[in-house]
C-alpha positions in Angstrom: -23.7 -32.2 13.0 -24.5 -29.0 14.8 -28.5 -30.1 15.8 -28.8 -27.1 17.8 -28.4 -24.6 14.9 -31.8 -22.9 14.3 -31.7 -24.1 10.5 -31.6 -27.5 11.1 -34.6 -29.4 10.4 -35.1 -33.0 11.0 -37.3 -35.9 9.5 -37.2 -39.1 11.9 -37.9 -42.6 9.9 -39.2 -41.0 6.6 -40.0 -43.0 3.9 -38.1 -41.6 1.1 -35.5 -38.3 0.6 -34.8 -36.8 -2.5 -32.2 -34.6 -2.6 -31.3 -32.6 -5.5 -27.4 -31.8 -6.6 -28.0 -30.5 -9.4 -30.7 -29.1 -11.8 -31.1 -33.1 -13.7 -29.2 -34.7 -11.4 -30.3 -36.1 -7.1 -30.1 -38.7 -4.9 -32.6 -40.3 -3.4 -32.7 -43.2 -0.4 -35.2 -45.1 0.8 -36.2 -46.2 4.7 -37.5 -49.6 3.0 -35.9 -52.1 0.1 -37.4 -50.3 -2.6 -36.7 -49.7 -6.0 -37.1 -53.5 -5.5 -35.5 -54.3 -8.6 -34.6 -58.3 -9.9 -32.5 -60.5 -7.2 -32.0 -57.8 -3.8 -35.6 -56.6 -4.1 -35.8 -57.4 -0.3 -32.4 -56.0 0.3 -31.6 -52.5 1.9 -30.0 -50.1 -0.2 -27.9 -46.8 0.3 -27.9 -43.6 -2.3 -29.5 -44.0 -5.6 -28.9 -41.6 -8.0 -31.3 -39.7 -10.3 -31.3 -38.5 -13.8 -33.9 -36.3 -15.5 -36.2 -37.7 -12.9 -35.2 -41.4 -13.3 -33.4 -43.7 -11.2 -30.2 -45.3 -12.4 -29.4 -47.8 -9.8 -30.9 -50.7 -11.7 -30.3 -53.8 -9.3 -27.0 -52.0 -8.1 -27.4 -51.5 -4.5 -26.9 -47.9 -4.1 -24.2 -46.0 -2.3 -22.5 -46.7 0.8 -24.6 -50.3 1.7 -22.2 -52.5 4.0 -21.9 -56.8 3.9 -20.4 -58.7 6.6 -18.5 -62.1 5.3 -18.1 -64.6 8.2 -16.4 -67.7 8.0 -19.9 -69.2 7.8 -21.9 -67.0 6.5 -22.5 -63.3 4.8 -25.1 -60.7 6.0 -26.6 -58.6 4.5 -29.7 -55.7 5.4 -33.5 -55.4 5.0 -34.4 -53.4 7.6 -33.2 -50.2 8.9 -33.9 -47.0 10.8 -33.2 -43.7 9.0 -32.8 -40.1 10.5 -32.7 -36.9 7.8 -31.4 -33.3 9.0 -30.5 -30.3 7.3 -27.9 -27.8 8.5 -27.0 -24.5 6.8 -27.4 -26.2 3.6 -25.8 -29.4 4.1 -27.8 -32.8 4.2 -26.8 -35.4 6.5 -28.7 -39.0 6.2 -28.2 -41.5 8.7 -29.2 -45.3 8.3 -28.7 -47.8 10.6 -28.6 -51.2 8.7 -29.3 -54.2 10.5 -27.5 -57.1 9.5 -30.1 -59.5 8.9 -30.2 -61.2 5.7 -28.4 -64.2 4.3 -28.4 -65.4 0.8 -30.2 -69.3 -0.1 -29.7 -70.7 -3.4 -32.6 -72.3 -4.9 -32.4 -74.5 -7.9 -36.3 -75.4 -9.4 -37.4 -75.0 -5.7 -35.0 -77.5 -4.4 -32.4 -76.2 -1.7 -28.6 -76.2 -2.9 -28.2 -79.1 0.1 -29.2 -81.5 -2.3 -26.5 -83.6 -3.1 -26.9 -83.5 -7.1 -27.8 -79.9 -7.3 -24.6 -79.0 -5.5 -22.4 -81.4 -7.8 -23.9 -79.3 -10.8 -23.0 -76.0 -9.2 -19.7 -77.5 -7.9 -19.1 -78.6 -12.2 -19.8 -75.1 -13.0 -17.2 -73.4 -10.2 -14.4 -75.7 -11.9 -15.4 -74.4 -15.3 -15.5 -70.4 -13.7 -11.7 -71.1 -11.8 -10.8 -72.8 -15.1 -11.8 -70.6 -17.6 -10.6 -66.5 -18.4 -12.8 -64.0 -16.3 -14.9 -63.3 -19.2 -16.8 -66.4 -19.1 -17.9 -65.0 -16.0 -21.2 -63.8 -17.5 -21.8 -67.1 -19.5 -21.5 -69.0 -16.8 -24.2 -66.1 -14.6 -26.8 -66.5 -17.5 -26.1 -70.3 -17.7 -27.2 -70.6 -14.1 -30.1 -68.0 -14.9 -31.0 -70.0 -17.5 -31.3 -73.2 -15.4 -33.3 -71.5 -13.1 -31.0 -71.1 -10.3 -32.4 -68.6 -7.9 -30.9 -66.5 -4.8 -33.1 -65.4 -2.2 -31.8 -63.3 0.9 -34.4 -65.1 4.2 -34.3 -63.8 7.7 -31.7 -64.4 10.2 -30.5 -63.8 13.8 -29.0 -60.5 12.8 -25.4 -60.4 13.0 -25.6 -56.3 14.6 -25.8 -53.2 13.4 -24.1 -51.0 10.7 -24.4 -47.0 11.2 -23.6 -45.2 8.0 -23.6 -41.8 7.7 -24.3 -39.3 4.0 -23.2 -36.3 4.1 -24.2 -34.6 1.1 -22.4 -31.7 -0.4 -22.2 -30.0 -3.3 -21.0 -32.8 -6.1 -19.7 -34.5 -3.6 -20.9 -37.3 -0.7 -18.7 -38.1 2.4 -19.6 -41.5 3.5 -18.8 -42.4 7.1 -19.3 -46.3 8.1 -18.9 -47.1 11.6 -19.0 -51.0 12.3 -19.1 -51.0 16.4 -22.6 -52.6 16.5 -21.0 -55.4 14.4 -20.6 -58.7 16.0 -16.5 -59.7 15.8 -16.4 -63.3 16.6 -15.5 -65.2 13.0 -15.6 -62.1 10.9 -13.5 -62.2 7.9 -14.4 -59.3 5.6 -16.4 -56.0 5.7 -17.5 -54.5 2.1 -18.9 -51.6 1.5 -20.8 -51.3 -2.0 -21.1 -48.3 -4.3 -23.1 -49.8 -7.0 -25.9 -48.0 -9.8 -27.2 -49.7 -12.7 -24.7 -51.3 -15.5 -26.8 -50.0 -18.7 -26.7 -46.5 -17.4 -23.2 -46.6 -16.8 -21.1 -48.3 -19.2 -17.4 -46.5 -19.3 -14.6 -47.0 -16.6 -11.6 -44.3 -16.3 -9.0 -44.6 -13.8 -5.6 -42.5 -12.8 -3.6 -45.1 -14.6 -5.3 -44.3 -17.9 -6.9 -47.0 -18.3 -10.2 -47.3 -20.5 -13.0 -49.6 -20.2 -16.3 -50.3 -21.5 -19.2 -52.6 -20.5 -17.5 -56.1 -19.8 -14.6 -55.1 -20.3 -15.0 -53.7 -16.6 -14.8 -57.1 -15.4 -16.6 -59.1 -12.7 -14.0 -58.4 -9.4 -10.9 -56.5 -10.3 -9.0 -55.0 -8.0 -8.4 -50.7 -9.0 -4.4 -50.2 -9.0 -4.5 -46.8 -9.3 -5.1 -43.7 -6.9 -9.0 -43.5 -8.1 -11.5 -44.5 -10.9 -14.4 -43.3 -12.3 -17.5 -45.1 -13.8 -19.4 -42.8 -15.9 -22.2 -42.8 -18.9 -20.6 -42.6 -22.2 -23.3 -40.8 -23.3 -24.2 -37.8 -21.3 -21.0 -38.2 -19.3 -22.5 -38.0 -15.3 -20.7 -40.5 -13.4 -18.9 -41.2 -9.5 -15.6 -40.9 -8.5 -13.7 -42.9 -5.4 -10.3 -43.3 -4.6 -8.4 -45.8 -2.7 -8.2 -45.3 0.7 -5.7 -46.8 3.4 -7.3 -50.1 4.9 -9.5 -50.9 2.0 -8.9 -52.4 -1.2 -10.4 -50.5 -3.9 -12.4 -52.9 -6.6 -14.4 -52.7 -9.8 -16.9 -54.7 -11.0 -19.8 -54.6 -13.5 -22.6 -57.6 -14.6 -25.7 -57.9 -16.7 -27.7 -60.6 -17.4 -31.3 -59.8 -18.9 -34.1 -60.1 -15.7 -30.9 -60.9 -13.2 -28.5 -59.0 -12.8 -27.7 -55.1 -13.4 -25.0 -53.4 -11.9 -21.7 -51.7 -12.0 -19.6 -50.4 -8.9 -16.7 -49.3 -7.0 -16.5 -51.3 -3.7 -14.5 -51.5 -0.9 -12.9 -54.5 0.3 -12.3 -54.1 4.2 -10.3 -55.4 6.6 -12.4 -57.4 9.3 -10.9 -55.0 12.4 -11.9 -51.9 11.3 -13.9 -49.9 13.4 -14.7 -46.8 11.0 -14.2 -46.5 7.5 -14.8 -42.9 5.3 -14.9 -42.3 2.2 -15.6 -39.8 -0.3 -17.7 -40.0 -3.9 -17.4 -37.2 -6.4 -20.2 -36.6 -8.5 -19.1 -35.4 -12.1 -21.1 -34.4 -14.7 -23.8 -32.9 -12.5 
């Protein structure tokens, strides 16, 4: 970014950016958790988009929002610092995430430590490994149902994840750099692009394939050179491809007051220093 160009502006730590693409469609990113929508209301999140003045993300997570998977634990962000600049028509948003969230299971208030509890939930992974992927969603809203609860609690953060929107016209360049990460028993890096599931229902990909709703599928791994998830009905939707040192996935869940999301995600190997990316925005 050229910050000595006379038409850059900056905003340091600003609350909230929206930033138009088209004339119904923006993005918009937050410097707190907000929309803080269902289970990751206190969880950071990256680009949301917005249609006609209303967000879509749902209890997706937003563009460009990085995990960390250790052998003993994952991390996730609620806090960040976020720098917004202009230059000759092109925004640039820069978050640092700090990895400092971990998920806790909570069944009726009692920690999933407890010895019956974690039998229960240990009877229910057999009948998810046992059973075809689309009892994937019974088994989420049987869990709902019994009240089993995730909540991301404060942790010794794990460092620091700078990623960096550059936002064009149609199109966002995402670039991820994971230096401020600590290395010691890392095992995964993933990178989430993730709106709302009952905005976007439809997935397209290269290999002409054609889904719809659960047909998506909870974790599925995109075989072709790039996908799409789009709305069926007014057709605005993202585009990613797959990209060299990342494993290109789909995935898509809704359970009523729980979960609401559909996404592209990477799938990173635990080495990688920088990881870009491109999303296409079609219908805008």
């Amino acid at each position: 970014m050229r910050s000595s160009n006379v038409h850059c502006r900056s905003l340091v730590d600003s609350d909230l950016r929206t930033i138009p693409i088209s004339g119904s469609v923006a993005v918009r990113v937050y410097r707190d958790t907000r929309p803080y929508n269902l289970k990751i209301a206190n969880l950071q999140k990256g680009l949301v988009l917005v249609c006609d003045g209303k967000e879509t993300v749902g209890e997706g997570t937003g563009f460009g929002v990085p995990i960390l998977v250790y052998s003993g634990e994952t991390y996730f962000s609620g806090t960040c610092k976020m720098h917004v600049s202009k230059t000759d028509g092109e925004w640039s948003i820069r978050k640092e995430f700090l990895m400092d969230r971990v998920p806790r299971n909570n069944f009726r208030n009692v920690k999933l430590q407890n010895r019956k509890v974690r039998n229960f939930i240990e009877h229910l992974s057999r009948f998810y490994q046992e059973q075809p992927k689309f009892r994937f969603l019974i088994l989420k809203e049987l869990t709902h149902k019994m009240r089993v609860r995730t909540a991301f609690v404060e942790a010794k953060p794990a460092g620091c994840v700078r990623i960096t929107y550059l936002i064009g016209e149609s199109r966002i360049q995402v670039r991820a750099d994971f230096n401020g990460v600590k290395r010691e028993e890392l095992e995964k890096i993933f990178l989430l692009n993730e709106q709302g599931s009952m905005f976007f229902g439809k997935y397209v990909d290269s290999e002409s394939n054609e889904l719809e709703e659960s047909g998506i599928g909870a974790w599925d791994e995109v075989v072709g050179d790039w996908a799409v998830i789009c709305s069926a009905e007014n057709g605005l939707g993202f585009k990613l491809w797959r990209k060299e040192g990342g494993i290109l996935r789909r995935g898509r869940e809704y359970v009523r007051n729980s979960l609401d999301w559909v996404g592209l995600d990477y799938e990173i190997d635990p080495v990688t220093s920088r990881f870009d990316y491109t999303i296409e925005i079609l219908g805008a």
